[in-house]
C-alpha positions in Angstrom: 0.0 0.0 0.0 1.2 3.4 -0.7 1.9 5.7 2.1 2.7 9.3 2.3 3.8 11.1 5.1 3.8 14.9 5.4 6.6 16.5 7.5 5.3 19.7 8.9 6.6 22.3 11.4 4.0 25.2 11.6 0.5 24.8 12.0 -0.7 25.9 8.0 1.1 22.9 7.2 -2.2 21.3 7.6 -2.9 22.5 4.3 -1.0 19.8 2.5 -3.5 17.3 3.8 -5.6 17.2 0.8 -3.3 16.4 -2.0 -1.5 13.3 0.7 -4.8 12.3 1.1 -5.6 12.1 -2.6 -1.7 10.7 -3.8 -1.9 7.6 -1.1 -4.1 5.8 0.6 -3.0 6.6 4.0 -1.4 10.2 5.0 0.9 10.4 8.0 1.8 13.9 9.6 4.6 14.7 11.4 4.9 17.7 14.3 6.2 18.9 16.8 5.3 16.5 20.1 5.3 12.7 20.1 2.1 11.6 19.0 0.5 8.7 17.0 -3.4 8.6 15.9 -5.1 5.7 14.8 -7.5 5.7 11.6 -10.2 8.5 11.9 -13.5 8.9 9.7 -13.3 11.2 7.2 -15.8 13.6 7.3 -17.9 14.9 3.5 -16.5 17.9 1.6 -19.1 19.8 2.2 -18.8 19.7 6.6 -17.5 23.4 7.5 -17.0 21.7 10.9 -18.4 18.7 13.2 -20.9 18.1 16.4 -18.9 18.7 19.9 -20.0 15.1 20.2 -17.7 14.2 17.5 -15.0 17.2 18.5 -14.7 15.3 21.4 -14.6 11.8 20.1 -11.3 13.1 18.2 -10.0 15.3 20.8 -9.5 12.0 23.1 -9.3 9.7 20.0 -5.8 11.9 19.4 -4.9 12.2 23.0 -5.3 9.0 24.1 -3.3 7.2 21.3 -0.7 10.5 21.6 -0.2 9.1 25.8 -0.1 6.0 25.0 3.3 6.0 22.7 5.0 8.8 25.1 4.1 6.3 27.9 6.0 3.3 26.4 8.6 6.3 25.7 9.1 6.9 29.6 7.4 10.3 28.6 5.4 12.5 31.0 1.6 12.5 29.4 0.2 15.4 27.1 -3.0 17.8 28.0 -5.4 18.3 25.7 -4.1 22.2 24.7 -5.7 24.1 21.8 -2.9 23.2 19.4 -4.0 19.6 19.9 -7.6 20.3 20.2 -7.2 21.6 16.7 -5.3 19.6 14.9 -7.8 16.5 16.4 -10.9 18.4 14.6 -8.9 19.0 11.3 -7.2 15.3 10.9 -10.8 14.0 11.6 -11.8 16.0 9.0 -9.0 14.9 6.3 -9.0 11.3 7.6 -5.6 11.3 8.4 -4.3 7.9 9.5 -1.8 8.7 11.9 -0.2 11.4 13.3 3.0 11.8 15.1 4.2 14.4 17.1 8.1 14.5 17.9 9.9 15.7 21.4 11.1 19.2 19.3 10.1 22.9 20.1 8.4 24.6 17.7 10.1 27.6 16.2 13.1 27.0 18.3 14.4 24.1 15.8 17.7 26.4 15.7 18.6 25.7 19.1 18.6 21.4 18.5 21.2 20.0 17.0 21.0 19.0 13.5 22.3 15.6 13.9 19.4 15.0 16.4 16.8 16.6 14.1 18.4 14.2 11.1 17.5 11.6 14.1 14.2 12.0 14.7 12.9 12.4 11.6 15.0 9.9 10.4 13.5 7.2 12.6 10.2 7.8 11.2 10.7 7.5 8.2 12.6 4.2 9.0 9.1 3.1 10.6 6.7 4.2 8.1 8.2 3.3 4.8 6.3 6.3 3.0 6.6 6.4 -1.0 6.0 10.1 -1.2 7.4 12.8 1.3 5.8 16.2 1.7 8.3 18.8 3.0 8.0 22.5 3.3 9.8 24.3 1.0 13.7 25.2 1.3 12.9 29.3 0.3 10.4 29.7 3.2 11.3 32.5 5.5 10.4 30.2 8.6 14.0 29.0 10.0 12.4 25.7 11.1 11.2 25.1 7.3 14.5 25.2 5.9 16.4 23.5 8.9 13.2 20.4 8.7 13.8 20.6 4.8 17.5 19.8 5.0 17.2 17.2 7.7 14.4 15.3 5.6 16.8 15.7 3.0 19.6 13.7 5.2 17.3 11.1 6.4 15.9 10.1 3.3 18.8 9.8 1.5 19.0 6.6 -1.1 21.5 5.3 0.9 19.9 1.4 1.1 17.6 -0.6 -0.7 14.2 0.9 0.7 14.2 4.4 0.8 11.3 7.5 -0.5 11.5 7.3 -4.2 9.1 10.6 -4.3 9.8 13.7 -2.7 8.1 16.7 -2.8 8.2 20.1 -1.2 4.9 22.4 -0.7 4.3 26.3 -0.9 2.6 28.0 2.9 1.3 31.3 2.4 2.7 33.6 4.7 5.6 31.9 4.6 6.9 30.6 1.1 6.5 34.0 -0.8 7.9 36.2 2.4 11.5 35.4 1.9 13.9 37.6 -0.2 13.2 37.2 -3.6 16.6 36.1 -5.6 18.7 36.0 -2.8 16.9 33.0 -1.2 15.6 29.7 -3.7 12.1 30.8 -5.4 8.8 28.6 -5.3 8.9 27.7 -9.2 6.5 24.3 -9.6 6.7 21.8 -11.6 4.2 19.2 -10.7 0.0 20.4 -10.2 -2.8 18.4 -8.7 -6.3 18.9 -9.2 -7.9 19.6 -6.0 -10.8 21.0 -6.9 -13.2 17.7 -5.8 -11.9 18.4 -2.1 -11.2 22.0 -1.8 -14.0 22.5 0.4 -12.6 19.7 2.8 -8.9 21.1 3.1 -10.5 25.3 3.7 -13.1 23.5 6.7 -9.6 21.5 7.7 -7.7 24.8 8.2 -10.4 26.7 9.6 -10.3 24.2 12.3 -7.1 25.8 13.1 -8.8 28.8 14.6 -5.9 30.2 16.8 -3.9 30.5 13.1 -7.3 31.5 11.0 -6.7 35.3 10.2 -9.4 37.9 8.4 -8.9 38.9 4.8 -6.9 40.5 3.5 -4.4 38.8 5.8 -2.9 35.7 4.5 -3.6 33.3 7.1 -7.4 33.5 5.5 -9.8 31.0 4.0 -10.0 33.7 1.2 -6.4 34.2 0.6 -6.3 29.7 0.3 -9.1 29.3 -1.7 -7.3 31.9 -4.2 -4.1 30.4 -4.5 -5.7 27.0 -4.8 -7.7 28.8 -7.9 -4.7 30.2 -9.2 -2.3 27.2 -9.2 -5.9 25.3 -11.1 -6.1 28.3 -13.8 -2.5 28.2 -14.7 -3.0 24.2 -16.1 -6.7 25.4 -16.6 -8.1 24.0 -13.7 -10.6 24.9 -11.5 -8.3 24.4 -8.1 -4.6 23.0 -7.7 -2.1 22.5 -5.1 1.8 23.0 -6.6 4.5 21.3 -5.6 8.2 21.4 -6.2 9.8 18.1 -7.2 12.2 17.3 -5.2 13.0 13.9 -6.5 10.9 11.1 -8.2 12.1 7.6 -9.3 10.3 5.8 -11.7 
């Protein structure tokens, strides 16, 4: 079976849910804390959000499997915090299979050491086998993008048999087009995927990240996503894409 697993480091990462979920059968995510989800229920395209009942149901769902693995880890249990509470509602959403959160700070990523990062995610990707690896993008002006994107780069290197034949590395508004333009690599795409059949699913998924939601004309916005999604469709006349950088690809 095909697996994908998306490596993220900042909550719009979430946004590369859709195109995992359409390019393998089971999507993976990877943040910041140990954690490990079992197989939600996707919800229809057309659900801007769930019941509490069903809130809940994920909230503990995620929780409960995330204390679990730190347990057999010797690792003091998680609280239910907004950042979890949110990414529970938007994975149930996606029906992401698992999700795993590693021991790492969020935007302090400088501070660890980079054989340690090359480590962790390393490991991981020694577990889960995945054909296709989603990676934020090199150029972004987040630090812990480029520092994730080179250690991916290290721990999927085709140094044995099985290793990620397909790797690809995503755009994040507010972060990808913010860096200094020809002084730092530009977003130029070279592989599109139609989205439009679950664009609706992947703007309710982000919205579920209200803490990161912004109003338009900011580009944390449902607006300012639904416009790049048209905009990456229209340029291979589509009506809604998601672009992607190929990083490498062995046929």
């Amino acid at each position: 079976m095909l697996r994908a697993l998306t490596v993220s480091f900042a909550m719009l990462a979430v946004v590369a849910g859709p195109c995992a979920a359409q390019l393998a059968p089971r999507a993976v995510e990877v943040r910041n804390n140990d954690i490990h989800s079992k197989q939600p229920t996707p919800h229809s395209n057309s659900a801007a959000g769930s019941s509490s009942g069903e809130d809940s149901a994920a909230e503990n769902e995620l929780l409960e499997a995330a204390n679990k693995s730190r347990e057999l880890a010797g690792v003091s249990p998680l609280r239910m915090d907004e950042s979890l509470r949110e990414a529970a509602k938007a994975h149930a959403l996606l029906g992401v299979a698992e999700t795993h959160y590693l021991e790492l700070p969020a935007a302090e990523l400088d501070g660890v050491a980079h054989a340690d990062l090359n480590a962790a995610i390393g490991s991981l990707i020694d577990n889960i086998k995945p054909v296709t690896l989603f990676m934020p993008f090199l150029g972004d002006i987040h630090l812990d993008h480029q520092l994730v994107f080179r250690s991916v780069m290290v721990a999927a290197r085709p140094r044995a048999l099985h290793y990620p034949p397909r790797l690809l590395a995503y755009e994040t508004l507010s972060e990808t087009n913010w860096s200094a333009p020809y002084l730092e690599p530009h977003f130029q795409p070279h592989l599109f995927i139609d989205i439009a059949e679950t664009l609706e699913r992947k703007i309710a998924a982000f919205q579920c990240f209200e803490s990161q939601c912004r109003s338009f004309p900011d580009e944390r916005s449902p607006e300012a996503l639904r416009a790049l999604a048209q905009l990456r469709g229209a340029t291979v006349r589509r009506h809604a894409a998601e672009a992607f950088v190929v990083i490498r690809e062995v046929i």
